[in-house]
Each structure stands twice: as structure tokens, then as C-alpha cells.
C-alpha positions as protocol buffer text, in pm:
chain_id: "A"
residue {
  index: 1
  type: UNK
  ca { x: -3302 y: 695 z: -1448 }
}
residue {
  index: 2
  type: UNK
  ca { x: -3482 y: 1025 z: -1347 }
}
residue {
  index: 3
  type: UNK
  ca { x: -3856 y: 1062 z: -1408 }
}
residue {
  index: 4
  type: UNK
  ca { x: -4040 y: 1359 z: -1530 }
}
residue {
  index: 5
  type: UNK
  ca { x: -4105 y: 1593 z: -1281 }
}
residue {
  index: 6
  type: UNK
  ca { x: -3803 y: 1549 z: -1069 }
}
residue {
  index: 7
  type: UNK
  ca { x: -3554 y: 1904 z: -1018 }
}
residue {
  index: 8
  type: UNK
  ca { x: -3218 y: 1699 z: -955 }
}
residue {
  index: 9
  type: UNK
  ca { x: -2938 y: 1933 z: -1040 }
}
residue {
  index: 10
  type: UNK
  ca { x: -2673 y: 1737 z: -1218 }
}
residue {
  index: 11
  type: UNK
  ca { x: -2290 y: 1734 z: -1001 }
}
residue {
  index: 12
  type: UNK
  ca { x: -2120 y: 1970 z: -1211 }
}
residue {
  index: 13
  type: UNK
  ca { x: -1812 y: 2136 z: -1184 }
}
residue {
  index: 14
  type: UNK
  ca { x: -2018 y: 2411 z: -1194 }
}
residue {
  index: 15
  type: UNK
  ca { x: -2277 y: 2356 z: -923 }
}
residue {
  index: 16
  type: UNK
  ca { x: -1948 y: 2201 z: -684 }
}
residue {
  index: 17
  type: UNK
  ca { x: -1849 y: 2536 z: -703 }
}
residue {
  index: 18
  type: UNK
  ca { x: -2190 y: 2711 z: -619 }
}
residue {
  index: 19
  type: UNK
  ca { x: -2170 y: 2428 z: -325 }
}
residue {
  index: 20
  type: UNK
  ca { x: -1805 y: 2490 z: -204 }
}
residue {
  index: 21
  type: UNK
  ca { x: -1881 y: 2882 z: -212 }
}
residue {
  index: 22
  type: UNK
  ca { x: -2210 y: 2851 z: 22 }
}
residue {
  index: 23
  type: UNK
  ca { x: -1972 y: 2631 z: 242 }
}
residue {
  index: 24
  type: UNK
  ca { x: -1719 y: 2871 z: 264 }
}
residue {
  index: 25
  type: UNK
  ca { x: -1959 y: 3113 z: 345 }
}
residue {
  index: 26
  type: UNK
  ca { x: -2132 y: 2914 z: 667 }
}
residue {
  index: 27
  type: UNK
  ca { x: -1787 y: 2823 z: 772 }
}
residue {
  index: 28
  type: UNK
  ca { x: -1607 y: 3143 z: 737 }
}
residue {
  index: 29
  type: UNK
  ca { x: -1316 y: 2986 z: 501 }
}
residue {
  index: 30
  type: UNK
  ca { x: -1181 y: 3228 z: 237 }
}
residue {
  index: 31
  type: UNK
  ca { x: -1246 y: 3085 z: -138 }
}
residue {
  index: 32
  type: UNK
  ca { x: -984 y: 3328 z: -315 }
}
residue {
  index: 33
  type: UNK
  ca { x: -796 y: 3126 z: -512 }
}
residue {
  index: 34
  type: UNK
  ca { x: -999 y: 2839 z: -540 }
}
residue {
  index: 35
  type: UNK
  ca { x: -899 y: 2567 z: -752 }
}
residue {
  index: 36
  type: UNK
  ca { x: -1101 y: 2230 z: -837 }
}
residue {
  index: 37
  type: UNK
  ca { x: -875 y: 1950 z: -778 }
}
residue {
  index: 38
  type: UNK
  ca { x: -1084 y: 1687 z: -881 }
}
residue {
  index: 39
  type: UNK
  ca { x: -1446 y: 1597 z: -1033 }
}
residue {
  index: 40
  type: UNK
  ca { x: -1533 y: 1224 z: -940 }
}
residue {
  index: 41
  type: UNK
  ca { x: -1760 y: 1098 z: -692 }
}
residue {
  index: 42
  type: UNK
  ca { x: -1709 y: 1397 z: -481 }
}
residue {
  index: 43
  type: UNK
  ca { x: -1552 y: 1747 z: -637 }
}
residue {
  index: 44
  type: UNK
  ca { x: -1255 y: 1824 z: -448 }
}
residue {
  index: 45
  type: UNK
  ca { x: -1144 y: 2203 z: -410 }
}
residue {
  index: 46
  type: UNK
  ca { x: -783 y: 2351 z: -289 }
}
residue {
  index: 47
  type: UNK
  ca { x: -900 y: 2685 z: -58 }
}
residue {
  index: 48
  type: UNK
  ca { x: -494 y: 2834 z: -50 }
}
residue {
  index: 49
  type: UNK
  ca { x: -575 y: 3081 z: 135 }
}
residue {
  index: 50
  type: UNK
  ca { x: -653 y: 2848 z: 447 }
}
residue {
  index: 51
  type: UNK
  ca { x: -468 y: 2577 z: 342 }
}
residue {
  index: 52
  type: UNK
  ca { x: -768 y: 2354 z: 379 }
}
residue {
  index: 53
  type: UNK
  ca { x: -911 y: 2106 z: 78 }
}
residue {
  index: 54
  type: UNK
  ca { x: -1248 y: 2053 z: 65 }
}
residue {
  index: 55
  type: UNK
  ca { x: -1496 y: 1729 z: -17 }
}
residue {
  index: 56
  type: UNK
  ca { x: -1789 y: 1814 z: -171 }
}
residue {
  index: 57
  type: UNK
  ca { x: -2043 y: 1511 z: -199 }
}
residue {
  index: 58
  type: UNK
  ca { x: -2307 y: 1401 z: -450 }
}
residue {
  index: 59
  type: UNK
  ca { x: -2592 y: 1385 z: -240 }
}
residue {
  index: 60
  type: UNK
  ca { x: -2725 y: 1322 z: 78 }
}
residue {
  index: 61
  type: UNK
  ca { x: -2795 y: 993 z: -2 }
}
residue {
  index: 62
  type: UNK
  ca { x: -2352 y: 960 z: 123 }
}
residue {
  index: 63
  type: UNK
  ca { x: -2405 y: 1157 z: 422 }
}
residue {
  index: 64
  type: UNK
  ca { x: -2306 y: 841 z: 636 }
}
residue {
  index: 65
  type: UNK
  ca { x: -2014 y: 793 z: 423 }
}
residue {
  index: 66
  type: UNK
  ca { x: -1847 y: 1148 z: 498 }
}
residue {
  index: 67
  type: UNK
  ca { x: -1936 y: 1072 z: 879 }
}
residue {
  index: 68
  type: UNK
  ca { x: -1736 y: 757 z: 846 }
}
residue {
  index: 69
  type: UNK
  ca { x: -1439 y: 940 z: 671 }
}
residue {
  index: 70
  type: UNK
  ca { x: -1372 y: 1179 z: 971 }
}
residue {
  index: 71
  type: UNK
  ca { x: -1440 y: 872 z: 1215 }
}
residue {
  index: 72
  type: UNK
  ca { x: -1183 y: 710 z: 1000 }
}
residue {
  index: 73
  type: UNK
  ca { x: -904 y: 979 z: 988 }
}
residue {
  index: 74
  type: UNK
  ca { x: -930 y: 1015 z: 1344 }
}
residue {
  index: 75
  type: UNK
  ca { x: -873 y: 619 z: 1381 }
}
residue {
  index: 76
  type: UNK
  ca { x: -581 y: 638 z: 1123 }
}
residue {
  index: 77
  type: UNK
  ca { x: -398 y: 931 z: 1337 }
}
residue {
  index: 78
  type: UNK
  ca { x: -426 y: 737 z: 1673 }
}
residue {
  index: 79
  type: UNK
  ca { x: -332 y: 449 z: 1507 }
}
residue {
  index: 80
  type: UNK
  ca { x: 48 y: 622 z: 1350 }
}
residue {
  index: 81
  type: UNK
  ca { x: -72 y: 543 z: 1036 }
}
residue {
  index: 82
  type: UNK
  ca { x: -12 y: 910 z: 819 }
}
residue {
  index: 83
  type: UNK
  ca { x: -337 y: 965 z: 672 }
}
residue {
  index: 84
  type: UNK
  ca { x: -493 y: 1318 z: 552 }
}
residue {
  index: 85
  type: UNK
  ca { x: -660 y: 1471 z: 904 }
}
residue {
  index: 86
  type: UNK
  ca { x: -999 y: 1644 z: 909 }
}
residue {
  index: 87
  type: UNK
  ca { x: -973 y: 2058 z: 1012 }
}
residue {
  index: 88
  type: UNK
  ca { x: -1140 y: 2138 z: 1355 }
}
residue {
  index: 89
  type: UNK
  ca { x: -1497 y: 2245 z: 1217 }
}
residue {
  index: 90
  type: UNK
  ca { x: -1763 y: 2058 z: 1312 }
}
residue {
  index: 91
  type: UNK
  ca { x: -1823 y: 1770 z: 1063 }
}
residue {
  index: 92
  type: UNK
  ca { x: -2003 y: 1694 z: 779 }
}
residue {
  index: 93
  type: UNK
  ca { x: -2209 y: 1986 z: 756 }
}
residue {
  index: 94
  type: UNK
  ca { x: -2506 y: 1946 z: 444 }
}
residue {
  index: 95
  type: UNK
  ca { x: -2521 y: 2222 z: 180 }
}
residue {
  index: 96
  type: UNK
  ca { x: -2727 y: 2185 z: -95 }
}
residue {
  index: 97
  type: UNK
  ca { x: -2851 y: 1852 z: -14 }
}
residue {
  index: 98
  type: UNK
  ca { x: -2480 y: 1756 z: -31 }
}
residue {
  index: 99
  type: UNK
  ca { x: -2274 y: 1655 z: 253 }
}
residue {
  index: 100
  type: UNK
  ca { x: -1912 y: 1832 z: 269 }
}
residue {
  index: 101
  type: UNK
  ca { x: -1599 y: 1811 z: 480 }
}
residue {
  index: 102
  type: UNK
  ca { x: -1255 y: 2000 z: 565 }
}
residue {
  index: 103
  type: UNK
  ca { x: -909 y: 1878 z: 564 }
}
residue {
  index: 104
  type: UNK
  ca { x: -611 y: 1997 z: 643 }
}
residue {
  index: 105
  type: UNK
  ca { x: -340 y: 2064 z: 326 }
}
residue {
  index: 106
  type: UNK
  ca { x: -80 y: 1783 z: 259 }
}
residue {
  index: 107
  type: UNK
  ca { x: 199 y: 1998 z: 30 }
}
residue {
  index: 108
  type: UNK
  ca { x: 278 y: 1708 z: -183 }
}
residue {
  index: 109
  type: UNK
  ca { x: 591 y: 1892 z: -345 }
}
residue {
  index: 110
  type: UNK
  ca { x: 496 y: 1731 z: -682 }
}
residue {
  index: 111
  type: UNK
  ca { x: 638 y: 1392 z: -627 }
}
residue {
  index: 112
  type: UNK
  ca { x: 454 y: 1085 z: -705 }
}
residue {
  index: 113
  type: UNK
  ca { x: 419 y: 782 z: -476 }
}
residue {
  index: 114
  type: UNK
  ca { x: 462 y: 455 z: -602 }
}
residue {
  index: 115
  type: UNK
  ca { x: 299 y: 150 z: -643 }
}
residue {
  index: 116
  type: UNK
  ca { x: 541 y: 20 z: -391 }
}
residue {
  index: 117
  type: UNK
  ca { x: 424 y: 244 z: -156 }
}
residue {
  index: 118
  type: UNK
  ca { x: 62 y: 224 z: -192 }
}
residue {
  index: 119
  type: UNK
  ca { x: 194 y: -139 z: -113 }
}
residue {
  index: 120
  type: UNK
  ca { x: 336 y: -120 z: 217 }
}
residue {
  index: 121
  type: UNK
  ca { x: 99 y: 73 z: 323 }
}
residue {
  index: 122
  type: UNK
  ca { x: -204 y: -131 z: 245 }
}
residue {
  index: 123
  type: UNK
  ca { x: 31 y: -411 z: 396 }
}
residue {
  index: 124
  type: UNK
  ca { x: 21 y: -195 z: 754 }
}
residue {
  index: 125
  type: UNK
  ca { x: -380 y: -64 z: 703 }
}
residue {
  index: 126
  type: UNK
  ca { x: -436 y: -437 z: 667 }
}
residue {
  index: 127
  type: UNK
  ca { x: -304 y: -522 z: 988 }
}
residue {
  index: 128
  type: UNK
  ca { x: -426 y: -278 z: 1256 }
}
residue {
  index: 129
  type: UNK
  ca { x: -703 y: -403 z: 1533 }
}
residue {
  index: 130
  type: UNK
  ca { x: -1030 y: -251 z: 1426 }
}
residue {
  index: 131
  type: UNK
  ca { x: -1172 y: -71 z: 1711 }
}
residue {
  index: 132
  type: UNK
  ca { x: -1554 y: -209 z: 1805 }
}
residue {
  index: 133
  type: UNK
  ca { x: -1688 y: 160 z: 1829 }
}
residue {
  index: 134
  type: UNK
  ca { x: -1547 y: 247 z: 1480 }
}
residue {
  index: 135
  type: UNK
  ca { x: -1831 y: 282 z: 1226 }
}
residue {
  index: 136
  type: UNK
  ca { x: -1750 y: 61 z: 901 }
}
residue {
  index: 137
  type: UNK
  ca { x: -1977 y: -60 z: 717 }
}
residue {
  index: 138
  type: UNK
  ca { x: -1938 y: -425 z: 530 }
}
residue {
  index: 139
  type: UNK
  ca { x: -1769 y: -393 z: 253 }
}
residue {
  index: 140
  type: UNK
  ca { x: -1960 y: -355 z: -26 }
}
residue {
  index: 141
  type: UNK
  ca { x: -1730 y: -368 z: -398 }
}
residue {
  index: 142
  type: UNK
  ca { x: -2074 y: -265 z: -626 }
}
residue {
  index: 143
  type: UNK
  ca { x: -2159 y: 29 z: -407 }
}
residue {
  index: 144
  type: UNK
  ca { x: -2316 y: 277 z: -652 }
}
residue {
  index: 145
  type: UNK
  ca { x: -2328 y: 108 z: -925 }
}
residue {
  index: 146
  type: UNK
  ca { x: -2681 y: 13 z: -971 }
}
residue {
  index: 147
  type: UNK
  ca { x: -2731 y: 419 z: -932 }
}
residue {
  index: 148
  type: UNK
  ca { x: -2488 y: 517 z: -1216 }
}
residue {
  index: 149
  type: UNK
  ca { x: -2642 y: 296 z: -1444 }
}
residue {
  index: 150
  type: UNK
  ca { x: -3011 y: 377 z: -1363 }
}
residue {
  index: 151
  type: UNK
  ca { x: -2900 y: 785 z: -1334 }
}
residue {
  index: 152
  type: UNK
  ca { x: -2705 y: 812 z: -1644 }
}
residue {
  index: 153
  type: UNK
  ca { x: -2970 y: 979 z: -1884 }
}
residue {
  index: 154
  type: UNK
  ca { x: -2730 y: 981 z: -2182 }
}
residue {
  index: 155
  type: UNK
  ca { x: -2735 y: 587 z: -2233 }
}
residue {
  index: 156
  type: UNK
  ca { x: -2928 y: 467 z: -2487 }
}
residue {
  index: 157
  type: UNK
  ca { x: -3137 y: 118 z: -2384 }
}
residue {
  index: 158
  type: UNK
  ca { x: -2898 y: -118 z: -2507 }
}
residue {
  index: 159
  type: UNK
  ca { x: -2636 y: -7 z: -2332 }
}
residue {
  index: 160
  type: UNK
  ca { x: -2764 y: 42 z: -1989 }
}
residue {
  index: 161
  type: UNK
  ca { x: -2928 y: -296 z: -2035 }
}
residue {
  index: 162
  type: UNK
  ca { x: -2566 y: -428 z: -2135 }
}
residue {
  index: 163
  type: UNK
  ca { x: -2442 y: -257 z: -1786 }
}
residue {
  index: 164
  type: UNK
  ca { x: -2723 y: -393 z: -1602 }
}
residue {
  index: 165
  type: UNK
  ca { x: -2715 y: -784 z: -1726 }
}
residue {
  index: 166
  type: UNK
  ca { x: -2292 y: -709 z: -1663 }
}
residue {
  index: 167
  type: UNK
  ca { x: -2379 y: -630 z: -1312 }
}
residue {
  index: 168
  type: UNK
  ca { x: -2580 y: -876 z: -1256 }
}
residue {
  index: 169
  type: UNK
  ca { x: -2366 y: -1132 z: -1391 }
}
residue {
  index: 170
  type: UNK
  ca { x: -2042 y: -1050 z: -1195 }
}
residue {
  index: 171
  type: UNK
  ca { x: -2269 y: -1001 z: -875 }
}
residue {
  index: 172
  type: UNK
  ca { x: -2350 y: -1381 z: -905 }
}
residue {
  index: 173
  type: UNK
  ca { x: -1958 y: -1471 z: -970 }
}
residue {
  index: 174
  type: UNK
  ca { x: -1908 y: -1262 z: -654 }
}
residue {
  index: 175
  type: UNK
  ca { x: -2089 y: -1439 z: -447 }
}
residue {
  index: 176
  type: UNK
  ca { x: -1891 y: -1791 z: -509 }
}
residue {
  index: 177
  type: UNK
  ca { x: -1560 y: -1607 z: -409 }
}
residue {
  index: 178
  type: UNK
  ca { x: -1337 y: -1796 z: -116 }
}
residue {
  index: 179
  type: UNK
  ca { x: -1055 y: -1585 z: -35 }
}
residue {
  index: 180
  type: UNK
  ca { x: -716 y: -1663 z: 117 }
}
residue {
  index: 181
  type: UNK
  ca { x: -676 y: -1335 z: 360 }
}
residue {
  index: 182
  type: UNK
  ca { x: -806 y: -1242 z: 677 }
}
residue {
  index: 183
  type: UNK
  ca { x: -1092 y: -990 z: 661 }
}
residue {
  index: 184
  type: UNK
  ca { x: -1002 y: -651 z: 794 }
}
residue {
  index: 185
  type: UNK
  ca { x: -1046 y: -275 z: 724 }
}
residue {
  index: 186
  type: UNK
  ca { x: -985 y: -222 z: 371 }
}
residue {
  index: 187
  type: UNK
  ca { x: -951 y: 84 z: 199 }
}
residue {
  index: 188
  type: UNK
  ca { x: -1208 y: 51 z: -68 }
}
residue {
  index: 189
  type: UNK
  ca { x: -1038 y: 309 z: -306 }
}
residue {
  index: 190
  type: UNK
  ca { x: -675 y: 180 z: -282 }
}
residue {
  index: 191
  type: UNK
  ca { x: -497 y: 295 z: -578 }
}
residue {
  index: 192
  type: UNK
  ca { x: -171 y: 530 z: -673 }
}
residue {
  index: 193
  type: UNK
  ca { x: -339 y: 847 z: -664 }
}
residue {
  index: 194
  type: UNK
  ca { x: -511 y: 811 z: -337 }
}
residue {
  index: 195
  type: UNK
  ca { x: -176 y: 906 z: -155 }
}
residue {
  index: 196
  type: UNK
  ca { x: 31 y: 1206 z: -111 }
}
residue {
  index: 197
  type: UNK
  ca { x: 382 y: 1232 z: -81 }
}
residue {
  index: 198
  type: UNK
  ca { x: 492 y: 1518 z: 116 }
}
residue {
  index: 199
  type: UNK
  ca { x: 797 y: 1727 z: 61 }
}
residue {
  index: 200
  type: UNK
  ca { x: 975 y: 1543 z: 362 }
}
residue {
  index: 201
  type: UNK
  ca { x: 931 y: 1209 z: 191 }
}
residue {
  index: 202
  type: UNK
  ca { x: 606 y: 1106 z: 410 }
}
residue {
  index: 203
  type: UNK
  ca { x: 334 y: 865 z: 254 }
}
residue {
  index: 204
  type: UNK
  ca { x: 34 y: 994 z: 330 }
}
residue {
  index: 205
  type: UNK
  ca { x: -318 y: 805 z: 264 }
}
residue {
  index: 206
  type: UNK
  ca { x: -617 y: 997 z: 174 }
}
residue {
  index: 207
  type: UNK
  ca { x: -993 y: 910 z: 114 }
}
residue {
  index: 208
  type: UNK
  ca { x: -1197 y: 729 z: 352 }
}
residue {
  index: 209
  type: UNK
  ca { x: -1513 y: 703 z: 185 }
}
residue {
  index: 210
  type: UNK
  ca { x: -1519 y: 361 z: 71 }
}
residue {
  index: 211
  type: UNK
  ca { x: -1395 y: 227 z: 362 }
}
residue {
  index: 212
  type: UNK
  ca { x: -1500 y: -92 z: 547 }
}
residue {
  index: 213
  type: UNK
  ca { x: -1462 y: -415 z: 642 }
}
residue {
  index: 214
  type: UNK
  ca { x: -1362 y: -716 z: 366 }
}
residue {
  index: 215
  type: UNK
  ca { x: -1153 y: -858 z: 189 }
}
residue {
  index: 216
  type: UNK
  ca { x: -804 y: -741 z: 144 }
}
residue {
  index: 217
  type: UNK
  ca { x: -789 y: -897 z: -200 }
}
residue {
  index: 218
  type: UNK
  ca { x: -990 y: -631 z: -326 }
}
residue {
  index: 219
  type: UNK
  ca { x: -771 y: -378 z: -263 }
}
residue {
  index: 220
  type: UNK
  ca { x: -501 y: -516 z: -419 }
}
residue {
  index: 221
  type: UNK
  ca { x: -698 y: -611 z: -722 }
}
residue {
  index: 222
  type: UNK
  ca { x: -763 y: -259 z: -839 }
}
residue {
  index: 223
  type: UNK
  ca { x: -364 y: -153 z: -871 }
}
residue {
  index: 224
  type: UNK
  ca { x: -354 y: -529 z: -1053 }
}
residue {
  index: 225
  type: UNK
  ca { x: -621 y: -446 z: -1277 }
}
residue {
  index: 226
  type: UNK
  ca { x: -434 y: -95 z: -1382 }
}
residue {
  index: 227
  type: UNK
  ca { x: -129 y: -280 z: -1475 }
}
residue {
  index: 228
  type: UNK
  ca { x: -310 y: -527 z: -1647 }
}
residue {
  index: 229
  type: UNK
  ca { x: -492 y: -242 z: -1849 }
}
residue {
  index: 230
  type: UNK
  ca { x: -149 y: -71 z: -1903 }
}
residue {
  index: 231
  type: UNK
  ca { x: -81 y: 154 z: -1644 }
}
residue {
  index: 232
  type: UNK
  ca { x: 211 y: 50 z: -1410 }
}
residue {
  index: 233
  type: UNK
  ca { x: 518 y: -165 z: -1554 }
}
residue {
  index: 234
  type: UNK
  ca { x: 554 y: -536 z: -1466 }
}
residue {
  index: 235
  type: UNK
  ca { x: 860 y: -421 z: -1286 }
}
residue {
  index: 236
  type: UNK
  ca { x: 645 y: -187 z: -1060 }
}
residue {
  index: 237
  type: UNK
  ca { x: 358 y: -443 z: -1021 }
}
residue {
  index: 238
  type: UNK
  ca { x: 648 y: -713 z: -913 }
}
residue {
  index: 239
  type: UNK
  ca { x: 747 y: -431 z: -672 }
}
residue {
  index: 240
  type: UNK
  ca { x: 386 y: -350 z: -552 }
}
residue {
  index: 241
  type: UNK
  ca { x: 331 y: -769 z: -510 }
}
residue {
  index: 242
  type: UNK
  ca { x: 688 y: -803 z: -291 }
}
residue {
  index: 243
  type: UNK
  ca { x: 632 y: -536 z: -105 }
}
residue {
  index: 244
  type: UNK
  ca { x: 270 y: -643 z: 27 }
}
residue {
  index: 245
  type: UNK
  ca { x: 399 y: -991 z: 19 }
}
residue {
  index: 246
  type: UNK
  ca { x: 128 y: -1151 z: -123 }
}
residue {
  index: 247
  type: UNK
  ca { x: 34 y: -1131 z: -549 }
}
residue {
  index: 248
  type: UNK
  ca { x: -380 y: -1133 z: -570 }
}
residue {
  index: 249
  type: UNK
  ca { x: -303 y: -1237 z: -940 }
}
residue {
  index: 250
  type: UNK
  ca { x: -219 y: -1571 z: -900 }
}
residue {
  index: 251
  type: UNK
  ca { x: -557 y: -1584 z: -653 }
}
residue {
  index: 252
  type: UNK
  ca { x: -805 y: -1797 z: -865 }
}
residue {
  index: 253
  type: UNK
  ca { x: -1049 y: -1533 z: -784 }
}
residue {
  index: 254
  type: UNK
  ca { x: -881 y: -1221 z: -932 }
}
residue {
  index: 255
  type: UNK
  ca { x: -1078 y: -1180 z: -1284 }
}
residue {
  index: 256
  type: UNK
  ca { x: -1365 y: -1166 z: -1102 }
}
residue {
  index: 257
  type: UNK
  ca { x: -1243 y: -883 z: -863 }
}
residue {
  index: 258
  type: UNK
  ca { x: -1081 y: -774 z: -1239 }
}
residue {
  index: 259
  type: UNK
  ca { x: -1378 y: -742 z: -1431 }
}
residue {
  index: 260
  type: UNK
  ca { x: -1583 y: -549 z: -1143 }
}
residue {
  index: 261
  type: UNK
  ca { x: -1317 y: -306 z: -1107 }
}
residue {
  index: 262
  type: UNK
  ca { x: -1320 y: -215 z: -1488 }
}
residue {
  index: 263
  type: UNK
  ca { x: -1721 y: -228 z: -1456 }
}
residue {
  index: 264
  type: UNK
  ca { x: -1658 y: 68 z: -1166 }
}
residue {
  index: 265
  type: UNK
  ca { x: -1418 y: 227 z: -1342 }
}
residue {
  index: 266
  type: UNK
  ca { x: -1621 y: 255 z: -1691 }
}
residue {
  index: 267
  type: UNK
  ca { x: -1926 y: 341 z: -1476 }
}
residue {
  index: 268
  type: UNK
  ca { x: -1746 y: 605 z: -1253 }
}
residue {
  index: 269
  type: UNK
  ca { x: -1643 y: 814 z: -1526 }
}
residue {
  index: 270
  type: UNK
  ca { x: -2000 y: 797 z: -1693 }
}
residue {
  index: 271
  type: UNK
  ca { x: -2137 y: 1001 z: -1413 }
}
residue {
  index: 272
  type: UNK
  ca { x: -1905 y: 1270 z: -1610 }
}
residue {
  index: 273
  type: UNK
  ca { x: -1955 y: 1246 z: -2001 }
}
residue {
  index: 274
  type: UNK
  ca { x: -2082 y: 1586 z: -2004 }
}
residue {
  index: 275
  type: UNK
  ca { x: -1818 y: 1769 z: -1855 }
}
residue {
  index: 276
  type: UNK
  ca { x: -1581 y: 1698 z: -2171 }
}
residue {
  index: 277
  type: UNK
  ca { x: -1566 y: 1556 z: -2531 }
}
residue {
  index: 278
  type: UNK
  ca { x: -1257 y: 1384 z: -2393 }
}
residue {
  index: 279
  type: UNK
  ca { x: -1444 y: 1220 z: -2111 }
}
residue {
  index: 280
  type: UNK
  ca { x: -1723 y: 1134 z: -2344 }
}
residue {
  index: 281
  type: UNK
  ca { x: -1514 y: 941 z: -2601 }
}
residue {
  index: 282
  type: UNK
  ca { x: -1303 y: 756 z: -2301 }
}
residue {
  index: 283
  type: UNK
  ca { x: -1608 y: 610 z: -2174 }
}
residue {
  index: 284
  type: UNK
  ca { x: -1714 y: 476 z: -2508 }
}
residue {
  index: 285
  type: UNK
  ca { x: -1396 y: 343 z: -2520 }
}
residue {
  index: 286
  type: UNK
  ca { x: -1425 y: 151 z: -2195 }
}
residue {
  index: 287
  type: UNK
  ca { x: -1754 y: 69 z: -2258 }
}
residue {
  index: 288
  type: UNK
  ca { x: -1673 y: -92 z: -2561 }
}
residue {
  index: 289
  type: UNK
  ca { x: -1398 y: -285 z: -2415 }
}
residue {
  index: 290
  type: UNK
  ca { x: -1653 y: -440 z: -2174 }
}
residue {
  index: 291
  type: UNK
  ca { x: -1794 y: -629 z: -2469 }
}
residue {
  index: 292
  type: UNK
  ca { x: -1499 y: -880 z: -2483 }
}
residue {
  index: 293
  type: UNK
  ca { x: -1248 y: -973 z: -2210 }
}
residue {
  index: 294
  type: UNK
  ca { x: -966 y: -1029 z: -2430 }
}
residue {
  index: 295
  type: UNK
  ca { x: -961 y: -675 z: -2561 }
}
residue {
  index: 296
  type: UNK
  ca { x: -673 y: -491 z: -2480 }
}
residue {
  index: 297
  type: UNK
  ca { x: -776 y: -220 z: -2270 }
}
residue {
  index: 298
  type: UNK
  ca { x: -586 y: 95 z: -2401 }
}
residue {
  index: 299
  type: UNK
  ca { x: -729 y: 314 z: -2156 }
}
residue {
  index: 300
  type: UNK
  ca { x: -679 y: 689 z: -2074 }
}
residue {
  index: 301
  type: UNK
  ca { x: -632 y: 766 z: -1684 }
}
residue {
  index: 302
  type: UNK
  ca { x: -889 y: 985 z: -1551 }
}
């Protein structure tokens, strides 16, 4: 929670834009056309004009993580895996106090990948040699957690010290977990929307900031836990299970990797209850449903 006296501007769509503008600026990358893809833990622009998308970070406090990603892309690209590529500036650069980065356009053609996909290739990130010089970090599933909850302003006491003592709780359960995969580098992120399918066909993964080295479980839990709370078919999460070749639901571990990811999820979107009515009332919703496992989940994609 901030303290009196503090000047933190709050990551708005607004102030991204003052930030991607300034950028632009140092960089010499035309901003006609702009067009905010994204407001999450990073605002993500579309520059058309240079076919180039932009990251825009939080704070500095991430600068290692957007070092990582372009570490990361660079790894993915040797490696033939089709990932998103960073452009040729020189990488991170800080504005504002926020750290961003440049990529190169991926013209999806407006074609969704599917679960099956994001499958098999999680199934081949899973099994490439880590590199020793690579950079990634242990993976860490409550990263920024403990932050939302103590920065979000607009929770009254009881519920922030429900979202604490729910942290808290599942942070012990964590710690008992015995899992039946190799550790490797793991995604961190790894669901539907964090891949792009080209207008040739091509999967392409995107979004390295969460990545490390863990548990593969855990990225398979997250599409599990969106088709438990209703968003792919049991035919596509039979598809996304066969296609990996291994179904982290019938691991004895998976409600706890279940409950953190709704914990994340509820606590991700908090960080943006003032940018929206909409995004205000889906958080109460998923707040709410915190309160009692059994409840069905009903919950709006953000």
C-alpha cells in the first residue's frame, strides 16, 4: 500500500501512452497510428507505421525481467523454436522509470491458435537444453503478488487481509508439492493468447517475462485451470492433454497449482479496476469466488 508522501503515478492507459510516445521519440520510431494492444502487467502498443510492437513495463523494479525477455528470444530463435524476435535497437532502454522493449510485428491474419497448439509447443519449449550462460531466474509462481495486494489502494481491509491470509495459505501448500516432470525452462505465462498464428499457418510464442526454470506442471496448470473455470471445451482440453502427452489434472498436486493461478488471475486484473466499470465488477466477481472452492467460476476473459 502507498504511504503519504509518495508521487507514484498509477500504470494507466494513459500514462503507457505518455511512456510509449517519449520512447518513440529517443528511438526515432513513428507513433502515427498507434494502437494499445493490451493493458496488463506491461501496456502493449502496435506502432504500424514501423511494424514494431512495443512493451511498456510497470516499473523499474522489472528491469531484469525485460533483459531476460530479449536474452530469451534470442535463445528461442537459435534454438528453431518460432518465438516473437526483439528489433535491432539496443535493449531495454528505461523511460519514465519504466523499462521498455521493441519487437518485430507477427501479422497474425486473425486466426486463433489452439489449445492444441499452445500444447505442442510447450511439449518442444519443455525439452530444449538450457544454455548455462542464459539468464533465468528460478521459477517463482507468486511473483508479484505480495505487491498487488499491498499496492491496490481501492481494497478495503478485509479484503486485502482475505488476499493476504490466501497467499499465505497456498504458499505453505506450495511448498509440500512433489512433482512428476523434469525441471526445465518453463514459460511462466503459458496460455492461448500468448501465441500468434501467422497468416502462413506458423505458431509463434510470445512473452518472455515470466520465464525461468521449474516445473513444467505449472504451465500446464494454467490452460487446466481456464477449462475448469469455463473457458476451453473438454474436447479441446482432451486435445491440449494428448497433444503434450501428459494431463497435470490427474497430478495430485493440481488444485494447488489451481487455486494459485485463480489467486494471480483475480489479483492481475486488480492492478486495473480503474480503467473500467467492467473491469471493476469482474474482479469482484473473482474475488468473490475465492471465498469458496466449489463455486462455479463464471468468469469473463480479460
Amino acid at each position: 500500500m502507498t504511504t503519504a508522501g509518495q508521487n507514484i503515478i498509477a500504470f494507466t492507459a494513459a500514462e503507457a501512452l505518455k511512456t510509449l510516445n517519449e520512447a518513440c521519440l529517443r528511438t526515432g520510431l513513428r507513433s502515427e497510428g498507434v494502437r494499445l494492444i493490451r493493458l496488463g502487467e506491461n501496456a502493449i502498443f502496435d506502432l504500424p507505421a514501423e511494424k514494431v510492437i512495443v512493451r511498456i513495463a510497470r516499473s523499474a523494479d522489472v528491469l531484469a525481467d525485460a533483459t531476460k525477455e530479449v536474452a530469451v528470444a534470442k535463445w528461442l530463435r537459435d534454438s528453431g523454436l518460432p518465438a516473437a524476435e526483439p528489433t535491432d535497437h539496443e535493449q531495454p532502454i528505461m523511460v519514465s522509470d519504466r523499462p521498455v522493449t521493441f519487437w518485430h510485428f507477427i501479422d497474425d491474419g486473425g486466426e486463433k491458435a489452439s489449445v492444441e497448439d499452445l500444447a505442442s509447443i510447450l511439449q518442444k519449449l519443455h525439452s530444449l537444453p538450457v544454455p548455462p550462460d542464459l539468464p533465468l531466474p528460478k521459477f517463482d509462481i507468486f511473483g508479484r503478488v505480495t505487491e498487488r495486494i499491498d499496492k491496490a489502494d481501492e481494497l478495503c481491509d478485509e479484503d486485502r487481509k482475505f488476499l493476504a491470509n490466501r497467499l499465505s495459505d497456498l504458499q505453505n501448500q506450495y511448498k509440500n508439492l512433489h512433482y512428476p516432470l523434469k525441471f526445465c525452462a518453463v514459460h511462466g505465462d503459458a496460455h492461448q493468447q500468448n501465441l500468434i498464428k501467422s497468416v502462413d499457418g506458423e505458431i509463434f510464442l510470445i512473452d518472455f517475462e515470466r520465464f525461468a526454470f521449474g516445473p513444467p506442471e505449472s504451465d500446464l496448470a494454467v490452460t487446466a485451470t481456464e477449462h475448469l473455470i469455463g473457458w476451453h471445451s473438454a474436447n479441446d482440453y482432451s486435445g491440449f492433454a494428448e497433444s503434450y502427452g501428459f494431463d497435470v489434472m490427474k497430478w495430485e498436486g493440481f488444485p494447488v497449482l489451481r487455486s494459485i493461478n485463480e489467486l494471480k488471475m483475480t489479483t492481475w486484473l486488480m492492478q486495473n479496476i480503474n480503467e473500467s466499470d467492467r473491469v471493476a465488477h469482474e474482479f469482484r466477481v473473482r474475488l468473490s469466488s475465492l471465498h469458496n472452492d466449489d463455486t462455479p467460476r463464471g468468469w469473463s476473459p480479460f
